[in-house]
N, C-alpha and C positions, 0 to 999 in steps of 0.2 A: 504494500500500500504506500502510494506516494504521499507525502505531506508537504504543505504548502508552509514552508519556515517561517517567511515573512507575517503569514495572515497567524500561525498559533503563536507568533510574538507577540503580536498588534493582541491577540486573544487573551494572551495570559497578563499583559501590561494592563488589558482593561478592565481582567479580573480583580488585580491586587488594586488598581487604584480605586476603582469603586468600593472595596473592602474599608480601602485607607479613608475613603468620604464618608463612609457610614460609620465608622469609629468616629473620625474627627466630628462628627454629627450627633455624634450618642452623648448621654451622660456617663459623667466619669465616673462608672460603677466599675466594678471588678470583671461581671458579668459582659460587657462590652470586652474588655479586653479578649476575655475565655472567648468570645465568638470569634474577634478579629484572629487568634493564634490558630487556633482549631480549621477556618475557612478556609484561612491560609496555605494550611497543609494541603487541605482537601485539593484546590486548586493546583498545584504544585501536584499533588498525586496524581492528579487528570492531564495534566500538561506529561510525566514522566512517565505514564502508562500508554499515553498512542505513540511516542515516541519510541517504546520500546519494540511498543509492536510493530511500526515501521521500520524496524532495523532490522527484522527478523534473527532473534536470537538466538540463539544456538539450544536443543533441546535439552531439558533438565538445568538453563543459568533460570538464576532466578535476580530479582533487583529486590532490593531491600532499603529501610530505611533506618538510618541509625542515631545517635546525640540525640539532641534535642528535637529533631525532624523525626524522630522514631518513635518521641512521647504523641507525635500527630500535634505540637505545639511550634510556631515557627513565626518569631517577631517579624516584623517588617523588611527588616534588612539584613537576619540573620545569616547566618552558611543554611546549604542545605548537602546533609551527611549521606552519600548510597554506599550501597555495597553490592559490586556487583559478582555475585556466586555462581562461580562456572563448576561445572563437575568436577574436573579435573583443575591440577595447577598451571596455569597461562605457561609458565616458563617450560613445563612436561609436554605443553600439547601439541605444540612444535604446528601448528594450524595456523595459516597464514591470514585465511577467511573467519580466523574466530576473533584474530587478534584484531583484524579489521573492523570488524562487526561493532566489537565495545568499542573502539575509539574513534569508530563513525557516532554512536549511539552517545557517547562522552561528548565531542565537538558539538553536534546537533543539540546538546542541551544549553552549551551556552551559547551557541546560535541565538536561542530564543528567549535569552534573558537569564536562564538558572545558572547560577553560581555556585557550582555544584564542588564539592569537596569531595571524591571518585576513589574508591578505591577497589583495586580487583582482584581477588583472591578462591582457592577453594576452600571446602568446611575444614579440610585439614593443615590448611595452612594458615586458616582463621583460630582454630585450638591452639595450633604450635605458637601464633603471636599471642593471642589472650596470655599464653601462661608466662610469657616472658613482658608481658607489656601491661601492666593494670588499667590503662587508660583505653587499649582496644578491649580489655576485659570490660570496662564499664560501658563502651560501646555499644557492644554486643546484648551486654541487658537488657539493651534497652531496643532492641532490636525487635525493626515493624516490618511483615511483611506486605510488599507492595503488588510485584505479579513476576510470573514465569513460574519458575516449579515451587508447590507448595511444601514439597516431600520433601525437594533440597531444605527449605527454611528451617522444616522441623527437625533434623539432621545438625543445623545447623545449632536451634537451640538445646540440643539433647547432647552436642558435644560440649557445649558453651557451662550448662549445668552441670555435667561431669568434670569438668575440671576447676568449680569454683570451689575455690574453698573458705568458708566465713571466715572463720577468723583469720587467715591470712588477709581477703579483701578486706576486712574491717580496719584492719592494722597499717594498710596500703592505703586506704582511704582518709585514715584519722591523720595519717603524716603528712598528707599529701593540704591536710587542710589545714591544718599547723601551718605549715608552709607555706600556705597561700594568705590566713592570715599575718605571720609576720612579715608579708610580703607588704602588706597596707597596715602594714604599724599595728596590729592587732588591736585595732580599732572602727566601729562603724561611724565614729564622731569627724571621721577626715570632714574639710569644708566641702570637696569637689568629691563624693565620695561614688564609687562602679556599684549598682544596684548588682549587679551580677555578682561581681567576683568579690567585694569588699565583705569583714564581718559582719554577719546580719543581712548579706543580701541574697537574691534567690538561690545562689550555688550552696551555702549550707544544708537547704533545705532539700536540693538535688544529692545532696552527699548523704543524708537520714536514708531518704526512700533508698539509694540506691543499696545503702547496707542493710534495710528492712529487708530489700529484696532477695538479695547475695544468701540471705539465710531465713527464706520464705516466711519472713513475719507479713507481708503484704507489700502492694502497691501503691497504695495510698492512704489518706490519714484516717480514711473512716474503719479499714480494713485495722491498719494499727493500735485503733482504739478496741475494736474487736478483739485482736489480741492481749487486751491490758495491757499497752506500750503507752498509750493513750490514755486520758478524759475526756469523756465527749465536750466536758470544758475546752481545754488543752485541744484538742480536735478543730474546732470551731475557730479558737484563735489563730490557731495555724492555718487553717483555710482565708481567715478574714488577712493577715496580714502577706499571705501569699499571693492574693490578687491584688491589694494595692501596691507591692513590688509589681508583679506583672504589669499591672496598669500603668505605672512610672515607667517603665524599661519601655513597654510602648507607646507612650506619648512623647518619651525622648526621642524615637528613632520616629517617630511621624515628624516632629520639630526640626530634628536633625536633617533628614532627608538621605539618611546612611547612617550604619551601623554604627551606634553612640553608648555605650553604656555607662560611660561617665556623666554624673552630674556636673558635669564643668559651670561654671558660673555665666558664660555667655548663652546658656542653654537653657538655666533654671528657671528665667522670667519667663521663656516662652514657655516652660513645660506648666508653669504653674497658669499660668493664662487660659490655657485648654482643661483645667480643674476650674476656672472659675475664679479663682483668688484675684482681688485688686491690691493696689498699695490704699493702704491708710497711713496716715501720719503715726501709729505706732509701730505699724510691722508692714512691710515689704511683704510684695503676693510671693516672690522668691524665699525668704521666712517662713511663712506658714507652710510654703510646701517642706521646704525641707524639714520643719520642724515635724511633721509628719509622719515621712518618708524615717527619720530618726527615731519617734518611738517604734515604730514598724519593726527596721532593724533591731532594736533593743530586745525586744518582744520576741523576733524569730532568733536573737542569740541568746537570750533566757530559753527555749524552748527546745534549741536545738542542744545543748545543752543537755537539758535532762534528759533528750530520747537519746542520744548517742551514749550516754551512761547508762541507763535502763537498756538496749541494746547489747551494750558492751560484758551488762550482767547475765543477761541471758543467751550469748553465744561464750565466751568464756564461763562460765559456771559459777562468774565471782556474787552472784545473789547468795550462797553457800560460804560465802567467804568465813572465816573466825572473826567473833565479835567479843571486842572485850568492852566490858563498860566502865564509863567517863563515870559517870555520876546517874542521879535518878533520871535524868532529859536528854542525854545523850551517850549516845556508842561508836565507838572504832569499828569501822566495818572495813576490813582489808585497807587501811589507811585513809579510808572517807569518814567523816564526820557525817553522823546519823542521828535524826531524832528516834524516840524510841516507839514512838506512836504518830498516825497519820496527823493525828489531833491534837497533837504539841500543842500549837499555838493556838490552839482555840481555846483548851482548858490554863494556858498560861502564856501571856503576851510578853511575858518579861522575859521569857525564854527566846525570843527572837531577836534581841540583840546581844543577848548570852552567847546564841550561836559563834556569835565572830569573836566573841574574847576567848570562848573555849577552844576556835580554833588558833588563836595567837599564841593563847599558853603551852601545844603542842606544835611547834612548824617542822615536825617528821610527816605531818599530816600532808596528802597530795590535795586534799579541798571537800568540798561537799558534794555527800552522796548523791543522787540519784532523789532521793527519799527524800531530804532533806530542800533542795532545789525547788523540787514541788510542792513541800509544803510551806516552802516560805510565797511560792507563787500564788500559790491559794487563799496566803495569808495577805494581803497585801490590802483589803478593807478592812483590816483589825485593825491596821498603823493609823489611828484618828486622832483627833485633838486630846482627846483622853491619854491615849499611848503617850503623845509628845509631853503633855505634861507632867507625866507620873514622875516623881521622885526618882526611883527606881531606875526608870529607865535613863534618866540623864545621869544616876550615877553610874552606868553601864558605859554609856556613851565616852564620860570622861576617864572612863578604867580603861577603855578601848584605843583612846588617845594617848595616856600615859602608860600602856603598857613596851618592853623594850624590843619585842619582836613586833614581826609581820603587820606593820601596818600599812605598807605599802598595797601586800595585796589584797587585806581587809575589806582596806575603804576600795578599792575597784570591787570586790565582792558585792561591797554595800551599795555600788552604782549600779550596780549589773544586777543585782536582784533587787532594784526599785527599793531597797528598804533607807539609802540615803536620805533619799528626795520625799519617802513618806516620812520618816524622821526630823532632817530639815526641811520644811519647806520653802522655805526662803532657797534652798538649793534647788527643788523640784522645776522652781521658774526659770530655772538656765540650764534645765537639760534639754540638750540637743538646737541648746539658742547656737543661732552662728554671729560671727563678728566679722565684721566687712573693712577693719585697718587694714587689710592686705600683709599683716606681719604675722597673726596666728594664723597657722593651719589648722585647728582645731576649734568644736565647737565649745562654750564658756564651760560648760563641767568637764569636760576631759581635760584643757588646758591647765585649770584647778586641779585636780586628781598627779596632772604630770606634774606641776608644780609642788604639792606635800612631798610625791615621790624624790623629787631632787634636794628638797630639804633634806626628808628623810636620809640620803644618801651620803649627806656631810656625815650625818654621826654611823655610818658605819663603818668600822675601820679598812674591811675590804675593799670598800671604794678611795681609800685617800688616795689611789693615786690618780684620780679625776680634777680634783680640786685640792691640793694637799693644802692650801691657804685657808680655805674653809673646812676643812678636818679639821684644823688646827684651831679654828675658832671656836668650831663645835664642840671639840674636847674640854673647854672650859666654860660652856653652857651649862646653867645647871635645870632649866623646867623646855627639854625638845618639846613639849605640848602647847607652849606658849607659839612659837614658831608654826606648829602643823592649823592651829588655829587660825594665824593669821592666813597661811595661805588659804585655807576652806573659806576664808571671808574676803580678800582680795578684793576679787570682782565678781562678788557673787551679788550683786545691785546694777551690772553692767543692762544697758537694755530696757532701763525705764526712763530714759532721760535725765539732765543735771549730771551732776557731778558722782558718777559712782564711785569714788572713795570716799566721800563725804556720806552718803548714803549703806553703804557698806562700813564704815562705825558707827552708825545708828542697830544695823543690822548686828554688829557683831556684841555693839555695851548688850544689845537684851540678851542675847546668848549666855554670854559669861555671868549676868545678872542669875538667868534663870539657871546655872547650871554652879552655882556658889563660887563664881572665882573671885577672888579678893580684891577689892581696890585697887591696887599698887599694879599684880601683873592684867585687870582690866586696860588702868589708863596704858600700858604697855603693848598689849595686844591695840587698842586703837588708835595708837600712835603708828605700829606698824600696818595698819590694815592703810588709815587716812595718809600716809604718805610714804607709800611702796613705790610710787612712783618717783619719787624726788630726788634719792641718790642717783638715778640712771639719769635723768634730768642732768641735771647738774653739772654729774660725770664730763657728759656728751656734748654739752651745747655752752658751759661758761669757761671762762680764763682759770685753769686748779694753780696758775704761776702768780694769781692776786690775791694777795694775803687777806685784801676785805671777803673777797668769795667764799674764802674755805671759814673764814671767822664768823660771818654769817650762817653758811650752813650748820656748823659746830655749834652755833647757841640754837640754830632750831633742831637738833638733834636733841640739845641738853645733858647726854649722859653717854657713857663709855657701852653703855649696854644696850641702851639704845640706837644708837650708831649699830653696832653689832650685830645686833638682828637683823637691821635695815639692810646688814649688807649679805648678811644673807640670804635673807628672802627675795632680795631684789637679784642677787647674780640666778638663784633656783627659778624666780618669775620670769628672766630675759630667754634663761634656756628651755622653759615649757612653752615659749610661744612657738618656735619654729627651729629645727635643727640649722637653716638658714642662717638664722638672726642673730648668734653668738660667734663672736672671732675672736681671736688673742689678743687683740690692740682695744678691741671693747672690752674683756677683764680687764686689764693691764691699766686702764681709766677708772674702771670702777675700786681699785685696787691703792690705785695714788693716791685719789678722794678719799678712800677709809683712812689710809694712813696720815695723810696730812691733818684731815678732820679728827683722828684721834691726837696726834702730838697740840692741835687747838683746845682739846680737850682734857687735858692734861697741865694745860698751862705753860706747853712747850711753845711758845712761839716768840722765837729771839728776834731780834734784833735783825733786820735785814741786812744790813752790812757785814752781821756777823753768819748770818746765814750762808752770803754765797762767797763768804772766805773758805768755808765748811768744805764747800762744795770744791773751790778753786784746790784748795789742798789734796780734795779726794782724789780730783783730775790730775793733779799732780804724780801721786802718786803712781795712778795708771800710766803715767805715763813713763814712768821712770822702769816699767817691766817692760818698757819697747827697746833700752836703752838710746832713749833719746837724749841727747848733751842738753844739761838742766837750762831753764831759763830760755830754751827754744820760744815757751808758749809768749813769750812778751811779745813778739811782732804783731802777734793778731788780738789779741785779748787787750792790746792798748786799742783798739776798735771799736768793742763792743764795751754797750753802756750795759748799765745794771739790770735790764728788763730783761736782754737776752741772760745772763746767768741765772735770771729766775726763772724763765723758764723753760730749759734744761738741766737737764740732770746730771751730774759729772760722769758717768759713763758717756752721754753723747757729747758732752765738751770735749773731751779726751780725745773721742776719735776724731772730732772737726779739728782738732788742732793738730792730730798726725797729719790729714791728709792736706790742711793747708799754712801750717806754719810756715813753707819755703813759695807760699806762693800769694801773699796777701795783696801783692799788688799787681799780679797779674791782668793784662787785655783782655785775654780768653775765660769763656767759660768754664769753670770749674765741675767734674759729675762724678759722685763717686757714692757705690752703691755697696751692702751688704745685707747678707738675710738679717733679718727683724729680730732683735733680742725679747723682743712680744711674743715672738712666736713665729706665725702662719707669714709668709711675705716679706719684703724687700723694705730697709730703710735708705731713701736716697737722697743724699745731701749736694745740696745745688747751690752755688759759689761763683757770681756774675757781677759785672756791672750794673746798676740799678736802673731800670725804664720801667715805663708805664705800661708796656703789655708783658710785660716780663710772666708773670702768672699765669697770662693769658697762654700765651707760648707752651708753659710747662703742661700746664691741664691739656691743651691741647693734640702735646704729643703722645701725654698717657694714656688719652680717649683713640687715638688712633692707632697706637700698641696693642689696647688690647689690654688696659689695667685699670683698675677702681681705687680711686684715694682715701684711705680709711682715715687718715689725717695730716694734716700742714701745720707747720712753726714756721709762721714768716717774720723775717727779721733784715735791719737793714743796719749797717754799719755804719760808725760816723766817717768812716771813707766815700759814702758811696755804694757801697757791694750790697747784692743780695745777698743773704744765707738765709737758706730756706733747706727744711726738713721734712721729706716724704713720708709717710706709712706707703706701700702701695700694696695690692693683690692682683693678680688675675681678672679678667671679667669672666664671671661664666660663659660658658659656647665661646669664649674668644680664641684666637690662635695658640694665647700661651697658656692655655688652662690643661693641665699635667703636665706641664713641663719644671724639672725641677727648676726652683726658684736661684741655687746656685750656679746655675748656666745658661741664665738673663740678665748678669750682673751685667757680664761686658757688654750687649747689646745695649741694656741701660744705656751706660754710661757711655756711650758713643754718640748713639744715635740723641739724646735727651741735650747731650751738650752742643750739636750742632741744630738743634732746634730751638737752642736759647741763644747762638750766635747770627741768627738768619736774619735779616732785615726785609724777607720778603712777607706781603700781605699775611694778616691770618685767615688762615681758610676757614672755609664756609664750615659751619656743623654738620655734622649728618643726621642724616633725619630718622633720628634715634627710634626704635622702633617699641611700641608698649604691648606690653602681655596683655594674656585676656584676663587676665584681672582687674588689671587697671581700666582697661577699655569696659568692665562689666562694674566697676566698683571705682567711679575715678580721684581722684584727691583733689581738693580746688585750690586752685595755685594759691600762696599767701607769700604777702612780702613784708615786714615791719622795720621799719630805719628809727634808732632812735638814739638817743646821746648816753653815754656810759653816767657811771656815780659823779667822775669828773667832769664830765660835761667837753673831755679833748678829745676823745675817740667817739666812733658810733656803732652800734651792734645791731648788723643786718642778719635777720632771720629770711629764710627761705624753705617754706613747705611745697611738698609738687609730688606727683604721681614720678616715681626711678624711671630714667631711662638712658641708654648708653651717651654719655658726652653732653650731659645736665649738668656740670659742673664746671665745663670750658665755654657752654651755654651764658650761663652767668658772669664769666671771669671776663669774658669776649665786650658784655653790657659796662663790667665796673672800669676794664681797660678803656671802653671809648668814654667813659666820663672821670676819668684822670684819679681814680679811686686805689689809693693805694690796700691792698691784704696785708693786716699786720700780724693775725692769726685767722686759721680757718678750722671749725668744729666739723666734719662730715658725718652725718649718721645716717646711714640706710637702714629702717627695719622694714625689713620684706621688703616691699614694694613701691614705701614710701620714705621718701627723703626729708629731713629736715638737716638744713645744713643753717650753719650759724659764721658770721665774719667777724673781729673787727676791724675795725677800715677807719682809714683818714684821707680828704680831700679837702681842696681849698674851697669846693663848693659845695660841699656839709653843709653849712650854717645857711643856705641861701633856700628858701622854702620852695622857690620855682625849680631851682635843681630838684631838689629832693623829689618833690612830686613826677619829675619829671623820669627821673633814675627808677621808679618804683613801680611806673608805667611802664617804663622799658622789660624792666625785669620780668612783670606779671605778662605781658605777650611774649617774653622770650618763653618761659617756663608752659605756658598752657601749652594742652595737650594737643590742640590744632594745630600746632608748630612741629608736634612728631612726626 
């Protein structure tokens, strides 16, 4: 039979579209989705069933359908999986007319639009892969027959069952899912998070059935419940939270127009628009959806959970496990933690926060049973105003905090079985909230959760060597709950508007009220909660070389232990936003401030002349293991005024004076580079004649390198010279990102110095190109010029959406208006820049400049300019 290509493309095209109008037509129920997957296939099976027969196949192949096209479930723009079963093996049959047949019958299908993922094989060479492959094993489970021989299929599943073995698959599947969640951070709180493959999203719930199946507990959830795997509760929920995943996966790939299964944020307003959701002035329709979408997840990772251990009990044998008992409410079950009856928590509520301190006072313990999961699932309308208020239970709560083990994985237990958020509520209103600064990747309670975690992690001593500064501090911590406190309260207020620090110690005094902590570490905790943010401030954007900066912040800290905290919860706060967002040169800032602000506090603070003697001697010193002939440093250091000693440190004095004691008076540019005693990256010291684009120049060449400036000391000599001090790194995706930083010096330093001797134009910028973040979430450029405490410099702030050569961007604007850099702050989090200057001009004080310069600035920076 001939077939007409052209016309059953045009057929099959007007099948799926008209499918896709009638979904995008439907309400957003679950049940729309189940038609649109189901129809999908259907059509797809009608389109690969005349084709087959037009190809005339060879008698006894049979075509098969497998994956997710095998469930007869097939999103929009998915793969669709065959299998095509010849009697024999392709490679044995030595048939020239067989081999033609399938890969006429192959080509012909994506003739006509299927996108077919093809594989050709017999029954026995589909066994021999199964056992060596577990992903053709779970394949093949799920394996639908379509047409040709019926007899081969069942051949096919009768070898398929003979060679599975449960617990082998179960053990191949449970790793395989480990693996896929730490692949996404073993979390479903990501911002942009894959309904499919992420924790909590459809594939868990494809990894249950497929080990329901592997050891015939059933197909599906009602079957499951049948077996007592299930509650027809438990049942239902997994059914309801199954199709709103389904329903999200295909409203993405309708929006999308191709296969999406990421929530990326350029995608979310559309998806949530086809739901129905508008923006209000309190929550974004991209909000509600995801916030949705995230109890969902929570819900199928609580769920999935308990069946893979009730599962895991009934194909290993461990429901027989030996049981020893804890006490009268709890038992050891093969290292799970078990209540002793279904009705725990109904005949005693106070036994539900018990759970987690009895699992903290044993951490031999691998977590909770089976048993235990479900009935705190069940439990979850007991946790009422009554619970939260009871005596009892907050002193449970506060034993849970000050206990010296496991509270890291506790309180994630206590997120994950919803028992946090009925306990706090003031926590329950930021689960699953998203935050759109573009610097967290995470939703406001995971962010929190990773945040206690990295406290928690100063006082272990296994971890000092992550932070060996803050080990150190934490060693002489005497109440770690004061700290885990503060991070639980943070920004746990983010998301109602105003000021969520300020709001979040209102949040936290009633906590500590209701829960008897004393006065002293009350004001304590809300000192750290109301200004978490301030040492990172501070750090990043003022002058640590002005002895008023570090002496003001020192009288708003007030005390030595207060400082203390602050620095630790702010360095554990910076590193739960974004693996991104922390670099060496950002400790190493936040690290100066503690120590300067502590010798302020202390009442250490001399005498400035006696200060940078201190330092000149230290310099000295260094310098005398170069054996350099003493009294070298005078030719240049007769140069420099007192501002530059203050701010540098006698290690960088040291080395600016090796590399230009013999050349202070040199024509030529000076560039000499070494890896970062910060850490990560290059310090590069830059040693010129003094102009007016001089900055512009440097920034210039860096952005066209191929580096990011973490921070500048610009300084100018009473000769005349620039001296000026790089931080720089790599830009991500740029030319030199993996290349070790030790064998970029020389290129530095060549290329850096003839682009500070060029006299030719500065080039034009590139038109820096913005993530879909920015472009989905944009930052609105801000620019503030204003006069220092002295009233002789001015401090230019600059806020703006990151994008490559934003900061030669700027230097290009202060260049053409005669604006000298005297210092530059850079701070990139995530995605958003605030960079901080100060700067001196002779037309500062002139109001028409200023406004003039601030215009400039604000069309340089907008996004329309990328």
């Amino acid at each position: 039979m001939a077939l007409d290509i052209p016309a059953l493309r045009t057929q099959l095209r007007t099948a799926k579209t008209d499918l896709l109008t009638q979904f995008a037509n439907a309400r957003p129920i679950a049940a729309s989705a189940t038609r649109l997957l189901h129809n999908t296939a259907k059509a797809v099976d009608r389109s690969l069933m005349l084709l087959w027969d037009a190809h005339h196949m060879p008698k006894g192949a049979t075509l098969v359908a497998v994956g997710g096209y095998g469930r007869g479930e097939l999103f929009p723009h998915s793969d669709i999986d065959v299998l095509v079963l010849l009697p024999v093996s392709p490679s044995a049959a030595g048939d020239e007319g067989l081999t033609q047949s399938v890969e006429s019958f192959i080509s012909a299908c994506w003739d006509i639009g299927l996108e077919i993922g093809s594989s050709v094989r017999s029954v026995e060479e589909c066994s021999e892969e199964a056992q060596r492959d577990v992903t053709v094993q779970t394949a093949l489970l799920e394996a639908r027959f379509l047409c040709g021989s019926k007899a081969r299929f069942e051949e096919l599943k009768e070898a398929t069952l003979k060679h599975l073995d449960a617990p082998t698959f179960m053990r191949a599947k449970t790793l395989e899912l480990r693996q896929r969640h730490h692949k996404y951070e073993d979390t479903p709180y990501a911002l942009e998070p894959n309904c499919k493959e992420s924790p909590g999203g459809l594939r868990d719930l494809q990894v249950v059935l497929w080990v329901a199946r592997a050891a015939g507990f059933g197909k599906n959830w009602h079957e499951l419940a049948v077996k007592g795997l299930l509650t027809a509760f438990e049942a239902r929920q997994l059914q309801r939270n199954e199709g709103l995943l389904k329903l999200i996966r295909a409203r993405l790939h309708q929006v999308a127009g191709r296969r999406e299964d990421r929530l990326v944020f350029d995608l979310q307003a559309g998806v949530a628009e086809t739901f129905g959701y508008v923006n209000t002035p309190a929550l974004r329709a991209s909000e509600a959806l995801m916030r949705r979408y995230y109890w969902a997840a929570k819900a199928v990772t609580q769920l999935n959970q308990i069946l893979m251990l009730n599962i895991e009990e009934r194909i290993l044998g461990s429901q027989d496990a030996p049981m020893r008992p804890i006490n009268d409410k709890f038992l050891d079950r093969g290292g799970f933690l078990e209540v002793v009856s279904d009705d725990l928590y109904q005949r005693d509520r106070h036994a539900i926060l018990e759970t987690f301190l009895v699992l903290q006072h044993d951490n031999t313990m691998k977590g909770l049973s089976a048993r235990t999961l479900r009935a705190l699932y069940n439990g979850r309308d007991l946790m009422d105003a009554d619970f939260r208020n009871d005596p009892v239970n907050r002193q449970t709560f506060m034993a849970i905090l000050k206990e010296p083990h496991g509270l890291t994985r506790v309180m994630r237990l206590l997120n994950q079985t919803s028992v946090l958020g009925r306990y706090l509520w003031v926590f329950r209103r930021i689960v699953g909230q998203m935050q759109h600064d573009l610097f967290h990747v995470y939703t406001v309670d995971q962010h929190i959760l990773m945040v206690v975690r990295n406290v928690r992690r100063f006082f272990i001593p296994e971890h000092a060597h992550e932070y060996p500064f803050c080990t150190q501090l934490a060693a002489e911590w005497d109440k770690p709950w004061i700290l885990y406190i503060a991070a639980l309260f943070h920004d746990v207020a983010k998301g109602r508007g105003g000021d969520h620090s300020e709001l979040g110690v209102q949040e936290v005094h009633r906590f500590c009220k209701a829960h008897g902590i004393s006065p002293e570490d009350t004001k304590l905790i809300q000192f750290l909660v109301g200004e978490h943010l301030t040492l990172s401030r501070v750090a990043q954007k003022e002058d640590l070389s002005d002895p008023e900066v570090i002496q003001a912040f020192a009288k708003r800290m007030g005390s030595e232990r207060a400082l203390t905290g602050l620095y630790l919860l702010t360095v554990a706060d910076i590193r739960g936003t974004s693996p991104k967002v922390w670099n060496a040169w950002k400790g190493k800032l936040l690290e100066d401030l503690y120590k300067l602000a502590l010798r302020a506090l202390g009442g250490a603070r001399p005498h400035m002349d006696a200060e940078i003697e201190a330092r000149k001697q230290q310099a000295r010193h260094s310098l005398a293991l170069y054996y350099l002939p003493e009294g070298i440093e005078a030719s240049l250091w007769k140069t420099l005024d007192m501002s530059y000693f203050a701010r540098h440190d006698a290690p960088d004095i040291a080395w600016h004076t090796r590399c230009l004691w013999q050349l202070v008076d040199t024509p030529e540019p000076i560039v000499r580079a070494r890896l970062s005693p910060a850490g990560e990256g290059l310090q590069v010291l830059v040693y010129a004649p003094d102009r007016a684009d001089l900055f512009a120049r440097i920034c210039g060449y860096f952005d066209r390198a191929g580096f990011t400036i973490q921070d500048a000391r610009i300084h100018t000599t009473n000769g005349g010279y620039a001296l000026d001090t790089f931080q720089i790194m790599s830009a991500p995706n740029s030319s030199q990102e993996g290349v070790h930083y030790r064998d970029l010096i020389a290129l530095v330093e060549n290329q850096l110095a003839a682009a500070c001797a060029s006299d030719l134009p500065l080039h034009e910028p590139s038109k820096g190109r913005l993530s879909r973040r920015v472009k989905s979430f944009p930052v609105p450029p801000r620019v503030s010029l204003r006069p220092d405490e002295r009233a002789q410099r001015w401090l230019l702030s600059v806020s703006a959406s990151d994008r490559s050569g934003l900061l030669y961007v700027i230097a290009r604007v202060l260049a053409r208006h005669q604006v000298n850099v005297q210092l530059a702050k850079v701070s990139t989090l995530g995605e958003r820049v605030e960079d901080t200057f100060l700067v001196t001009g002779p037309g500062l004080r002139q109001d028409r400049a200023q406004l003039k310069l601030e215009t400039e600035l604000l069309e340089a920076i907008a996004p329309s300019n990328a």
